[in-house]
DRENPA-3360 file (N, C-alpha, C; in nm, 2 decimals, always signed):
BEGIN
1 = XXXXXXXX = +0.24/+1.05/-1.32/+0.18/+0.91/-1.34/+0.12/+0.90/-1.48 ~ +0.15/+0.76/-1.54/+0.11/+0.77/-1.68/-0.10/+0.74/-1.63 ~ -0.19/+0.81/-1.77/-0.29/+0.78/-1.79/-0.31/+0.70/-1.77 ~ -0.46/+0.58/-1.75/-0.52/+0.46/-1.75/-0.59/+0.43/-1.85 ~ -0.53/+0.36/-1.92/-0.58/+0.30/-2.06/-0.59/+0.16/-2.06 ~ -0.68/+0.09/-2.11/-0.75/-0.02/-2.08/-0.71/-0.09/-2.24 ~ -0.66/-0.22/-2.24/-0.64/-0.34/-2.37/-0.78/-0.34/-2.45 ~ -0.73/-0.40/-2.57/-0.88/-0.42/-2.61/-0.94/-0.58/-2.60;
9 = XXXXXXXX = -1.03/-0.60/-2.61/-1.07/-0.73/-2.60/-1.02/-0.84/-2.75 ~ -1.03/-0.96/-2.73/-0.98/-1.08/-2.85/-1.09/-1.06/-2.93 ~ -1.12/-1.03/-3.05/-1.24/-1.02/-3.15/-1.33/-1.16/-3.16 ~ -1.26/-1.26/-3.14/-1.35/-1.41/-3.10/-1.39/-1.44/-2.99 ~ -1.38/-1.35/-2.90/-1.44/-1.34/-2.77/-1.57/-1.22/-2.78 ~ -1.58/-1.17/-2.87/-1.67/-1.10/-2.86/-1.85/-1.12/-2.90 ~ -1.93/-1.12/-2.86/-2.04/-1.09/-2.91/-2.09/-1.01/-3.01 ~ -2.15/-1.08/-3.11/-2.18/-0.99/-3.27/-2.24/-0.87/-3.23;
17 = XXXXXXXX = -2.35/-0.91/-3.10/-2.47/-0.79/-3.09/-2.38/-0.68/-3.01 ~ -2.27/-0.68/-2.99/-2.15/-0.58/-2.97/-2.13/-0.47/-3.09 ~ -2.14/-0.53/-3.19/-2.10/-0.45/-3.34/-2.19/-0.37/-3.32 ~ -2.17/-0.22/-3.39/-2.28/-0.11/-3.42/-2.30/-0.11/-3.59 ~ -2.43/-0.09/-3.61/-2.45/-0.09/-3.74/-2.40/+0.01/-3.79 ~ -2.33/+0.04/-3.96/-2.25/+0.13/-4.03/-2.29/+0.24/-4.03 ~ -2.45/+0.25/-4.03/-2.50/+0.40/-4.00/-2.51/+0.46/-3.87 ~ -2.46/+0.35/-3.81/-2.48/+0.44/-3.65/-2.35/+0.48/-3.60;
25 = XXXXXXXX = -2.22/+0.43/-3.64/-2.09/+0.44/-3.59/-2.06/+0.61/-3.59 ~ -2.12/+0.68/-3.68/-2.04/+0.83/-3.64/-2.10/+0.87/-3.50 ~ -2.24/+0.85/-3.55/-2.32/+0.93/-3.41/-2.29/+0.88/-3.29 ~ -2.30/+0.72/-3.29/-2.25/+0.66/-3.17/-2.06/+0.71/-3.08 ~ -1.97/+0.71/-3.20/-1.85/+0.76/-3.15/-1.89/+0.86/-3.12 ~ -1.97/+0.97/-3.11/-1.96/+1.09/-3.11/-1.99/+1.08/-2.90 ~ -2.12/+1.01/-2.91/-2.15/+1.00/-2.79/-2.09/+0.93/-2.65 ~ -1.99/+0.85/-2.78/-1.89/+0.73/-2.67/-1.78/+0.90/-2.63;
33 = XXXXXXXX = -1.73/+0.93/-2.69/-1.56/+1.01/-2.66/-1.61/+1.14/-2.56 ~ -1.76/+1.17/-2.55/-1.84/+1.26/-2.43/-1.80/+1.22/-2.35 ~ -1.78/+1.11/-2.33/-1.83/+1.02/-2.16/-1.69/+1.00/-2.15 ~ -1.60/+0.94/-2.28/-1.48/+0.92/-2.18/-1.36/+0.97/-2.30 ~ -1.30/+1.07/-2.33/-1.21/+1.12/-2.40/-1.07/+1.03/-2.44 ~ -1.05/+1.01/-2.29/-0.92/+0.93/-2.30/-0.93/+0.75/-2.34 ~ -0.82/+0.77/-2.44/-0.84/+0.65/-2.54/-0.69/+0.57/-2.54 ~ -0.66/+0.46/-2.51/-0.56/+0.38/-2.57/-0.53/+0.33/-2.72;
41 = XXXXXXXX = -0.43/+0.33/-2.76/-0.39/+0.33/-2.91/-0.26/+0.17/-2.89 ~ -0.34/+0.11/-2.97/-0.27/-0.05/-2.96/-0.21/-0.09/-3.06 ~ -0.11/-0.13/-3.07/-0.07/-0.21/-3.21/-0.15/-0.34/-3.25 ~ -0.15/-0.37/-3.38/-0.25/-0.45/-3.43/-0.18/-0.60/-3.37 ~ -0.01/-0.60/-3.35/+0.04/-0.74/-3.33/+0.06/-0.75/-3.16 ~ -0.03/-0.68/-3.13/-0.02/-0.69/-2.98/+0.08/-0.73/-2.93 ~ +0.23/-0.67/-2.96/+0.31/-0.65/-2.90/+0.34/-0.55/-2.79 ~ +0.25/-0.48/-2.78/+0.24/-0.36/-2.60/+0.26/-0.28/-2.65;
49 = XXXXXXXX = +0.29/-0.22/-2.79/+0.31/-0.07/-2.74/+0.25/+0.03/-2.77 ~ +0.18/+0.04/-2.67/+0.07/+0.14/-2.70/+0.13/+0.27/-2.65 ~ +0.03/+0.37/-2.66/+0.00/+0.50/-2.60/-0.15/+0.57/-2.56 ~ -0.19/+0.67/-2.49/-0.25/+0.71/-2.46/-0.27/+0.85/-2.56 ~ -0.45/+0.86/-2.57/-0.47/+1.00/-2.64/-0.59/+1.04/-2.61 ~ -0.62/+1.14/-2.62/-0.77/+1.20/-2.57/-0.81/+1.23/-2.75 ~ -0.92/+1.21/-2.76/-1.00/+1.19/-2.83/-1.08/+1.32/-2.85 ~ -1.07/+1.46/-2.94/-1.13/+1.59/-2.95/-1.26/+1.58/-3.02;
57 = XXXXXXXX = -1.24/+1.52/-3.14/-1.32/+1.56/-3.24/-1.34/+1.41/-3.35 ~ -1.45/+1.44/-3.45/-1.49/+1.39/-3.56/-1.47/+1.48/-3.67 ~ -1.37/+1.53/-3.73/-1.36/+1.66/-3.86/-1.38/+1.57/-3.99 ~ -1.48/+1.59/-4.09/-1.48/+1.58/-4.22/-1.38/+1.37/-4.24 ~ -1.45/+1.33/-4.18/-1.44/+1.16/-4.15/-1.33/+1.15/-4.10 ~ -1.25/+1.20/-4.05/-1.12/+1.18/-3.95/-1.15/+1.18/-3.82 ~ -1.06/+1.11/-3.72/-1.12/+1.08/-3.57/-0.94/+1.16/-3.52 ~ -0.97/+1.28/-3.46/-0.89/+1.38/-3.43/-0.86/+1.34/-3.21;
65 = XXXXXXXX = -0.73/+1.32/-3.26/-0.70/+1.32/-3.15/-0.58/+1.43/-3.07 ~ -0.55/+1.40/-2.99/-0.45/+1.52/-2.93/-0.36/+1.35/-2.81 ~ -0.24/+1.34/-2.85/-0.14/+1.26/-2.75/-0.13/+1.29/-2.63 ~ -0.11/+1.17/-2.55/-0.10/+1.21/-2.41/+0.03/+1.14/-2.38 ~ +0.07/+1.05/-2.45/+0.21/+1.00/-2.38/+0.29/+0.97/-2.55 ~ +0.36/+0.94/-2.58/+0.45/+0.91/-2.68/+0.45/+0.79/-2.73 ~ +0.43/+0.72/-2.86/+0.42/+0.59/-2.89/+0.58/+0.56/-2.86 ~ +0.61/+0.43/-2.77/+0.73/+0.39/-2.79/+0.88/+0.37/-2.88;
73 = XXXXXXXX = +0.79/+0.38/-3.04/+0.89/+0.40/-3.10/+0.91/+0.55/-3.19 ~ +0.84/+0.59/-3.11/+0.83/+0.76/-3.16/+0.74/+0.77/-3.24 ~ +0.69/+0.85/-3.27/+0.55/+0.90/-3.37/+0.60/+0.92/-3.49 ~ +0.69/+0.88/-3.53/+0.69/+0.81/-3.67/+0.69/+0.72/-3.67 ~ +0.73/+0.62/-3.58/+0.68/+0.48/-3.64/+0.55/+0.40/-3.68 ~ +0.43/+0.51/-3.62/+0.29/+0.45/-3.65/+0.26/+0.58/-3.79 ~ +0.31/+0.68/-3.83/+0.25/+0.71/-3.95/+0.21/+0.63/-4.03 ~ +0.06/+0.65/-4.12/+0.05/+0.55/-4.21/+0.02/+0.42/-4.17;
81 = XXXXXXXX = +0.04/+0.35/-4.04/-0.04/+0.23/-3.99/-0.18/+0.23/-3.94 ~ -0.21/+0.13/-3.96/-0.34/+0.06/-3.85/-0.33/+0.03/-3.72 ~ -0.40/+0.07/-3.62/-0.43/+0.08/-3.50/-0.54/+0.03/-3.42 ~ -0.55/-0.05/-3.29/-0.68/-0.04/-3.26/-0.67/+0.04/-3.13 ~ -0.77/+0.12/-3.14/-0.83/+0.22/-3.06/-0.92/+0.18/-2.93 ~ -0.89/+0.18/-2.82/-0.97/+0.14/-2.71/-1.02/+0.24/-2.61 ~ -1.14/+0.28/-2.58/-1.18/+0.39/-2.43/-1.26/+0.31/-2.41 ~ -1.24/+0.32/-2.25/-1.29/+0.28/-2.17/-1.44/+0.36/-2.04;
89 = XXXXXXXX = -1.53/+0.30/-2.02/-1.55/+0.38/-1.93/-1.65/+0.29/-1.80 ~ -1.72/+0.40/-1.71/-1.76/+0.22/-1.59/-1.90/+0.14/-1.67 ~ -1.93/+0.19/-1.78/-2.01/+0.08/-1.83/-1.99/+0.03/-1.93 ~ -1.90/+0.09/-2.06/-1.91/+0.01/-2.17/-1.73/+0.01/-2.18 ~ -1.70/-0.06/-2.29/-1.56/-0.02/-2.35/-1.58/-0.02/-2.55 ~ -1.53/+0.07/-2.55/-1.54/+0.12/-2.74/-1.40/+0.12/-2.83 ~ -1.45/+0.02/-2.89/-1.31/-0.03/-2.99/-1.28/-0.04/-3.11 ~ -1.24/+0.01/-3.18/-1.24/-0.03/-3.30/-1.10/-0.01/-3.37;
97 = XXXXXXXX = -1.10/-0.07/-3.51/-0.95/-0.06/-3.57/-0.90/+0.02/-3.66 ~ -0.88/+0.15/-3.70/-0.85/+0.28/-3.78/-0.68/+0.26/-3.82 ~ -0.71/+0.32/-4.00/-0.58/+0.28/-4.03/-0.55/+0.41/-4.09 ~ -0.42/+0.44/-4.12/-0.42/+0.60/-4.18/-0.36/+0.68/-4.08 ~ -0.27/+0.65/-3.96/-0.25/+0.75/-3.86/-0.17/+0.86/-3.89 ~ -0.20/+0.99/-3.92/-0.10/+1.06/-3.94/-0.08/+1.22/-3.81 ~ +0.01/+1.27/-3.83/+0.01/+1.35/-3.75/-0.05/+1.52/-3.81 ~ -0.09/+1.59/-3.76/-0.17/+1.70/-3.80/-0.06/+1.79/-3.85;
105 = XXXXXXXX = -0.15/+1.86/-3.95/-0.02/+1.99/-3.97/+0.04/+2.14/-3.88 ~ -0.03/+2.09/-3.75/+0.03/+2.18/-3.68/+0.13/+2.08/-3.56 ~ +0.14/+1.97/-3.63/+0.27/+1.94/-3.54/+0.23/+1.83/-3.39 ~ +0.10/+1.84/-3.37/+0.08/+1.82/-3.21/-0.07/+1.76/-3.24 ~ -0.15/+1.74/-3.28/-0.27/+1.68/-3.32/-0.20/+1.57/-3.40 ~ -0.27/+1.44/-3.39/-0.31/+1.28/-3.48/-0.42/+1.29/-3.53 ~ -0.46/+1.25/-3.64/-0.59/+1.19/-3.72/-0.54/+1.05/-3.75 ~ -0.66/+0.99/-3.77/-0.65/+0.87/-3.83/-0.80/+0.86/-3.90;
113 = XXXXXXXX = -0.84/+0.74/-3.99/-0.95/+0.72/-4.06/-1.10/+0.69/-3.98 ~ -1.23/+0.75/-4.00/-1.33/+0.69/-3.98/-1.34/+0.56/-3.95 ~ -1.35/+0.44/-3.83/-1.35/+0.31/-3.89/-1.45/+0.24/-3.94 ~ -1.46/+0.16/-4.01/-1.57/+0.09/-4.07/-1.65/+0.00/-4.00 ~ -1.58/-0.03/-3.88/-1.66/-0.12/-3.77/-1.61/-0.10/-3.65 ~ -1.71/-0.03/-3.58/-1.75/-0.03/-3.44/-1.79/-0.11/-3.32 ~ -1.75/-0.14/-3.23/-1.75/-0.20/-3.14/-1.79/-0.15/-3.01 ~ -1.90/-0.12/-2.94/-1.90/-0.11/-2.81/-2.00/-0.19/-2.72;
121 = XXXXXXXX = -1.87/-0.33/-2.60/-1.91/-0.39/-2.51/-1.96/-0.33/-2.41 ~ -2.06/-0.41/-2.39/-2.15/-0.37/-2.24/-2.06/-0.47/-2.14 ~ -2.03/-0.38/-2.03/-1.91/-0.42/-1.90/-1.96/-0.53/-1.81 ~ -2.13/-0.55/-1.78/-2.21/-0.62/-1.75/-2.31/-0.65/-1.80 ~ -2.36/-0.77/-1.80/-2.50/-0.82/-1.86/-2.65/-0.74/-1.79 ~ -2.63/-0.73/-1.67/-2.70/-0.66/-1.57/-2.69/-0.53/-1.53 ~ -2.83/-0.48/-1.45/-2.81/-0.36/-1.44/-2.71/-0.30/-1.34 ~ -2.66/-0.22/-1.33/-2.55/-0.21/-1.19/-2.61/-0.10/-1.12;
129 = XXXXXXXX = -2.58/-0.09/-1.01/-2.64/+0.00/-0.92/-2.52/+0.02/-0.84 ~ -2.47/+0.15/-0.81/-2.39/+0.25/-0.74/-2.43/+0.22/-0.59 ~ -2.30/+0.17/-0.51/-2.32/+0.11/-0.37/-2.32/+0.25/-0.26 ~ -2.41/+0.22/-0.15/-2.46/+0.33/-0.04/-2.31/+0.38/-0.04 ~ -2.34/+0.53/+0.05/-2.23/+0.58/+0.11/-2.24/+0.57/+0.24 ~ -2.22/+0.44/+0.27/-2.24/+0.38/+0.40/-2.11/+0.30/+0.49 ~ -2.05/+0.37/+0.58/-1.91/+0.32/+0.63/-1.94/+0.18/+0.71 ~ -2.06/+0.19/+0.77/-2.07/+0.04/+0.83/-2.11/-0.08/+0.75;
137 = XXXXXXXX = -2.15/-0.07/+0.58/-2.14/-0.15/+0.49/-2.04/-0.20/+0.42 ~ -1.95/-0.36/+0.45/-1.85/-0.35/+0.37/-1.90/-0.52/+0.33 ~ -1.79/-0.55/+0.20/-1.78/-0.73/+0.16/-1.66/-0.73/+0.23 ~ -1.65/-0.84/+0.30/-1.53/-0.93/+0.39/-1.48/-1.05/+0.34 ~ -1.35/-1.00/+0.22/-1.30/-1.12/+0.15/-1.25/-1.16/+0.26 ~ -1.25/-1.32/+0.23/-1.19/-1.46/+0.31/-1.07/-1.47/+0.27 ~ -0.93/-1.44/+0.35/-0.78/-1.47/+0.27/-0.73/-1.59/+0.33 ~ -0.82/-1.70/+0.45/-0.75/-1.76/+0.46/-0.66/-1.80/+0.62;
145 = XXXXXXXX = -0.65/-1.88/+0.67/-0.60/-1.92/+0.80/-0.64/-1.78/+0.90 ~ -0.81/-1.76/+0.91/-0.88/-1.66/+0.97/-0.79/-1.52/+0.91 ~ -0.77/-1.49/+0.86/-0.74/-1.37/+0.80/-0.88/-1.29/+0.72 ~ -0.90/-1.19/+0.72/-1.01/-1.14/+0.66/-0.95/-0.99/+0.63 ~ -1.06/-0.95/+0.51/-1.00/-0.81/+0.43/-1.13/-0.76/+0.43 ~ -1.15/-0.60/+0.49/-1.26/-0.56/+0.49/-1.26/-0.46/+0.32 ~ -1.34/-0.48/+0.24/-1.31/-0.43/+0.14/-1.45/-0.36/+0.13 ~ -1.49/-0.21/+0.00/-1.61/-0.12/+0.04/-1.68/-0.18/-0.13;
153 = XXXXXXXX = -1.79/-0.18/-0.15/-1.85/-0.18/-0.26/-1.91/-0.09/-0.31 ~ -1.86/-0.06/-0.45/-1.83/+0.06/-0.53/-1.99/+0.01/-0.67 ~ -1.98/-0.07/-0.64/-2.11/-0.08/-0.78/-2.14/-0.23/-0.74 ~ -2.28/-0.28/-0.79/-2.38/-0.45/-0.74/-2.45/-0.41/-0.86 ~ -2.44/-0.55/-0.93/-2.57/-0.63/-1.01/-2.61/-0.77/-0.95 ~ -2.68/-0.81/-1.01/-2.75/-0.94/-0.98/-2.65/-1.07/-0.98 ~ -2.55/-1.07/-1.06/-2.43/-1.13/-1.06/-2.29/-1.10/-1.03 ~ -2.25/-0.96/-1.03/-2.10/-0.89/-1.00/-2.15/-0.82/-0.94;
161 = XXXXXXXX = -1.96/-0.77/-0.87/-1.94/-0.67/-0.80/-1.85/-0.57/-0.81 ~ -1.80/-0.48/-0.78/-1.69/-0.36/-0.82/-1.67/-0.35/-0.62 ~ -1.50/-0.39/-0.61/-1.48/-0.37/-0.49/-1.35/-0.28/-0.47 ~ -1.36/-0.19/-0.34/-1.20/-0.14/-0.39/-1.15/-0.17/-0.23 ~ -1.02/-0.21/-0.27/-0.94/-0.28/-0.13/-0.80/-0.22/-0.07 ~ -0.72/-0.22/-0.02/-0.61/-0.14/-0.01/-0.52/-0.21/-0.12 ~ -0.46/-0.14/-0.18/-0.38/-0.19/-0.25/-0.24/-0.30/-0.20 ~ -0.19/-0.40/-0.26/-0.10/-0.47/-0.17/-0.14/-0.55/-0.06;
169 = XXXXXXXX = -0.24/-0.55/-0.01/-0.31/-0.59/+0.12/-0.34/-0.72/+0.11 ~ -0.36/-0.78/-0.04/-0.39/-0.90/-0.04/-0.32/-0.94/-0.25 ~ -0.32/-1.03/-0.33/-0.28/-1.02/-0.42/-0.44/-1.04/-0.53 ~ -0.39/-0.94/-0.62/-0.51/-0.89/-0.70/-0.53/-0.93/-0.84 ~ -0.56/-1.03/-0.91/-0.52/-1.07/-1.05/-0.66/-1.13/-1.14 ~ -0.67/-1.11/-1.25/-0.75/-1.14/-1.31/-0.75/-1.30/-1.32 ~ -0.90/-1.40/-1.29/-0.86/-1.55/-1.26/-0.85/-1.57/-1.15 ~ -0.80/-1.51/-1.07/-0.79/-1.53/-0.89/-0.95/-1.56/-0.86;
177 = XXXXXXXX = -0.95/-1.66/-0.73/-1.09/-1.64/-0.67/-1.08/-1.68/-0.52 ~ -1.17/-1.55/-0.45/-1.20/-1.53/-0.36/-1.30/-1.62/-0.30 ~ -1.30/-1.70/-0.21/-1.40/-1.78/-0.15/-1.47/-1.72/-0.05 ~ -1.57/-1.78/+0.01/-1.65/-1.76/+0.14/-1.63/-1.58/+0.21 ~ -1.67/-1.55/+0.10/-1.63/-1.39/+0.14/-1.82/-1.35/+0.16 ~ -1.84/-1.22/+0.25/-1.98/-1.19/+0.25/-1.99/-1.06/+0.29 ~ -2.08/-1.04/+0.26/-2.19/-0.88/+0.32/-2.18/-0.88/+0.47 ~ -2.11/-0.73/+0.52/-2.17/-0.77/+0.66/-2.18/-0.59/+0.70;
185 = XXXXXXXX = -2.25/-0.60/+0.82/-2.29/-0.44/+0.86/-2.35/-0.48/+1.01 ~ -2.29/-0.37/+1.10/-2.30/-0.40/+1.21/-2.43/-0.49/+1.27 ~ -2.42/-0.63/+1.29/-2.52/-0.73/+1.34/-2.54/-0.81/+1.24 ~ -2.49/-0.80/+1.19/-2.57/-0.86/+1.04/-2.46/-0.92/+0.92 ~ -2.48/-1.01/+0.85/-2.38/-1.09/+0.75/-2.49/-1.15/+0.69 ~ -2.44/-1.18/+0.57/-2.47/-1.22/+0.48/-2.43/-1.44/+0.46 ~ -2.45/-1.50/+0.42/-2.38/-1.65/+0.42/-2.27/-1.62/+0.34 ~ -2.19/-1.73/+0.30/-2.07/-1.74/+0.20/-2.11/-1.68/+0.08;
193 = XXXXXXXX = -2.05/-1.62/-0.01/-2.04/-1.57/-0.14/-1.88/-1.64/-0.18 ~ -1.95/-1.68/-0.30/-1.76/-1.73/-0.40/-1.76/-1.65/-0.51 ~ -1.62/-1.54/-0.54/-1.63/-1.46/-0.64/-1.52/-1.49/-0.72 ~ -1.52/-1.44/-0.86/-1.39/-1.48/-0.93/-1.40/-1.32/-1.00 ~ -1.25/-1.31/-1.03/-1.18/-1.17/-1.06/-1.19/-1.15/-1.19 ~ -1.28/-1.07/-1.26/-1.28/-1.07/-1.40/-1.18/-0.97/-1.48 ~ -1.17/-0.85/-1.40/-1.09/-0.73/-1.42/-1.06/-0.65/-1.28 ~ -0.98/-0.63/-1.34/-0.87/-0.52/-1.19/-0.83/-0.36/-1.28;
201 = XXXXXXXX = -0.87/-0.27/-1.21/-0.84/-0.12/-1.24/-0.77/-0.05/-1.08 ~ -0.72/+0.07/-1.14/-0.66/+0.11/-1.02/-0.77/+0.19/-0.94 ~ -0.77/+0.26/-0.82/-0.83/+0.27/-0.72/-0.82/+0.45/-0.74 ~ -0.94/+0.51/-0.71/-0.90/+0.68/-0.70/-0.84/+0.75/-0.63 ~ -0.78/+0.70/-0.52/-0.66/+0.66/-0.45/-0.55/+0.64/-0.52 ~ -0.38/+0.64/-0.46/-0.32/+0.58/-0.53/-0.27/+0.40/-0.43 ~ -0.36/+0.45/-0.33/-0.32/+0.31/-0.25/-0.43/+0.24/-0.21 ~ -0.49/+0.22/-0.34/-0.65/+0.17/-0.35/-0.62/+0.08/-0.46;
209 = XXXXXXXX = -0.70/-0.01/-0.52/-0.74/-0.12/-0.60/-0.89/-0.15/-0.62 ~ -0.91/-0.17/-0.72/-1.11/-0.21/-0.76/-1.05/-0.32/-0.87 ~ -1.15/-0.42/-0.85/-1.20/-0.58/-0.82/-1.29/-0.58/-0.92 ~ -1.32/-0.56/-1.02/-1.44/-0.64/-1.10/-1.49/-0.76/-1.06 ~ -1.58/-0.83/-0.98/-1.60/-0.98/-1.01/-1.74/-0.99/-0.99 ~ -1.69/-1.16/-1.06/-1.84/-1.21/-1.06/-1.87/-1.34/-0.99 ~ -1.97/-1.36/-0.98/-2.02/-1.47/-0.87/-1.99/-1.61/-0.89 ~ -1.90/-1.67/-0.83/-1.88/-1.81/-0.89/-1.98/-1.95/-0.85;
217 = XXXXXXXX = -2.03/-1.97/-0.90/-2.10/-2.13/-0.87/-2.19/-2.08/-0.78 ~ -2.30/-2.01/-0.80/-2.36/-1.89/-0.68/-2.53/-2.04/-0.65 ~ -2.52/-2.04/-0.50/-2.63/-2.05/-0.46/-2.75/-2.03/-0.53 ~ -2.88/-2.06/-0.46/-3.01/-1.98/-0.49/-2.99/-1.89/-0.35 ~ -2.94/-1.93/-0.21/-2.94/-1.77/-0.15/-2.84/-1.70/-0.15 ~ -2.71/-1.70/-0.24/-2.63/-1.63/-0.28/-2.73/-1.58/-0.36 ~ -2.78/-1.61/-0.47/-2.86/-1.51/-0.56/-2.95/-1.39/-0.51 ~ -3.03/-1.51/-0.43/-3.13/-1.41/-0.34/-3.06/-1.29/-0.28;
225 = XXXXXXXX = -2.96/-1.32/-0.19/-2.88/-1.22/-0.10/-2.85/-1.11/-0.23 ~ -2.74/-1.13/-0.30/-2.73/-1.05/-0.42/-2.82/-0.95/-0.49 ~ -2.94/-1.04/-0.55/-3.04/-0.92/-0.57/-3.14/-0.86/-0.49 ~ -3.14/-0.89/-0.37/-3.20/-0.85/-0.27/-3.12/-0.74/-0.26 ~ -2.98/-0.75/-0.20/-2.90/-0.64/-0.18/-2.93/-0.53/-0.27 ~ -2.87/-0.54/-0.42/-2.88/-0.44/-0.53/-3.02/-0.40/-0.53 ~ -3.16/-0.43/-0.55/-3.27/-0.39/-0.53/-3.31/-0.29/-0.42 ~ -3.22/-0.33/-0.28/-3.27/-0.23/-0.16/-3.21/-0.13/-0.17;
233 = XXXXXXXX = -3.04/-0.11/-0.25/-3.00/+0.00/-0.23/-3.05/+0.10/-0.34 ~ -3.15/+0.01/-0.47/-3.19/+0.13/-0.54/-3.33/+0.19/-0.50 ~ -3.39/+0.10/-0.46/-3.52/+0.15/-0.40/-3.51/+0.23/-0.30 ~ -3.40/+0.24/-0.24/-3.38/+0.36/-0.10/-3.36/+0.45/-0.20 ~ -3.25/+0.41/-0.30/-3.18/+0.54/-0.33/-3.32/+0.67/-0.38 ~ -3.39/+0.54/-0.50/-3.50/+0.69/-0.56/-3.61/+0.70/-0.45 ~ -3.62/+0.60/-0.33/-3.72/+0.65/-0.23/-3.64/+0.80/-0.16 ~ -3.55/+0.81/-0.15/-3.48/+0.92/-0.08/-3.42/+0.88/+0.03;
241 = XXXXXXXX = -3.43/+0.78/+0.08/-3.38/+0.72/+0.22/-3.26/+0.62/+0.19 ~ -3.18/+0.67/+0.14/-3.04/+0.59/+0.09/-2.98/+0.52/+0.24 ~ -2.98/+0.65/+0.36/-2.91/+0.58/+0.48/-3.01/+0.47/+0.53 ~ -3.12/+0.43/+0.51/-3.17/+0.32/+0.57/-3.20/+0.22/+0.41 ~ -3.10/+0.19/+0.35/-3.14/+0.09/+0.23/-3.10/-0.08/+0.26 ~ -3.08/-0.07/+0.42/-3.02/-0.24/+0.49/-3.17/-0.30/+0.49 ~ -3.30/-0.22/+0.55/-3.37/-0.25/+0.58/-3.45/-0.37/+0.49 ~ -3.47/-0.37/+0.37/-3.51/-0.44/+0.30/-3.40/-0.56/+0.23;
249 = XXXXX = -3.26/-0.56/+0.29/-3.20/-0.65/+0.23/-3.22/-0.80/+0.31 ~ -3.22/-0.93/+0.23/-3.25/-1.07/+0.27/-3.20/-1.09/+0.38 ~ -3.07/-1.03/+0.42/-2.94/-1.07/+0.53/-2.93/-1.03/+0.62 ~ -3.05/-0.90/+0.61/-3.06/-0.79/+0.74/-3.15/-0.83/+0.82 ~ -3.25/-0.91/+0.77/-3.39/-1.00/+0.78/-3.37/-1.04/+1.01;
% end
């Protein structure tokens, strides 16, 4: 199965306070490619043909990589071009555009140039918190003519969610939105929540799916519910009592 490598974002969609300042881009890549090695390599005319590469090193201002799949038109056809470089990981994504790609002289290693501008998005505006390991806590998307999908939550902020669902079980796309969907745990539910699908990644499973979304047109007790929820499971978590973190949620009341 090929790698998971993630697009890069439209540069006009981005936020300035995204950009890293000139003096901070070596140190900062250095600490981005720790967390997540594996990198996507995009053509500048976003025509798709990328590839995957893991990410080794920083040598003497080259960004040293090692291939994980084959550029489409064979690795000569990107010698000498510009590239934008995308990793991904569950909080940020790090981007930028390096030109100069050449292959190493042992045949099996890529360099390409230091880039002059750095790029690393924050994945949420808020803080996220890592959902209990609790089997009687699930979100219950609404699909519709009483149909219901019990899906598990994988991460909560004050505004999104990270959900993973069976794959195929319902249709999954970026733009989609889920209505009247809620929190529930044996006795207990939550009111309507309306979510919309900001991103879709695959599942650690291979018959799994995760949901990026975020809250559409939210209540004040959709809000309440929401940060009520994410605050109880962190406060259990550092109190030590993770299996009782319903106790303090709005819904469990």
């Amino acid at each position: 199965m090929s790698p998971t490598i993630y697009p890069p974002e439209f540069l006009e969609k981005i936020d300035p306070k995204f950009h890293i300042e000139k003096g901070s881009i070596l140190k900062t890549m250095l600490r981005e490619i720790a967390k997540t090695p594996l990198a996507g390599v995009y053509a500048v005319d976003g025509s798709g043909k990328e590839f995957a590469v893991t990410i080794l090193d920083i040598y003497k201002g080259l960004v040293v990589m090692k291939p994980e799949t084959e550029p489409p038109g064979g690795f000569s056809s990107i010698i000498g071009t510009s590239q934008i470089v995308v990793a991904c990981n569950g909080n940020s994504k790090m981007q930028f555009l390096s030109n100069d790609f050449r292959m190493h002289e042992d045949g099996v290693l890529m360099t390409c140039a230091l880039p002059q501008d750095l790029i690393v998005i924050q994945r949420r505006k808020e803080f996220r918190t890592l959902g209990p390991s609790d089997e009687d806590f699930n979100f219950v998307l609404s699909l519709g003519a009483g149909q219901e999908l019990l899906s598990r939550v994988i991460d909560i902020s004050d505004h999104g969610i990270l959900l993973d669902l069976r794959l195929d079980a319902t249709e999954v796309e970026v733009g989609r939105y889920w209505h009247s969907g809620y929190f529930e745990r044996p006795k207990f539910r939550s009111g309507g929540i309306d979510l919309i699908i900001r991103n879709v990644r695959p599942g650690r499973a291979l018959d799994r799916i995760r949901a990026g979304c975020e809250l559409y047109n939210p209540s004040k007790n959709v809000l309440k519910d929401f940060e009520s929820t994410r605050t109880a499971i962190e406060n259990a978590r550092v109190a030590g009592r993770i299996n009782r973190w319903y106790l303090s949620a709005s819904w469990c009341e």
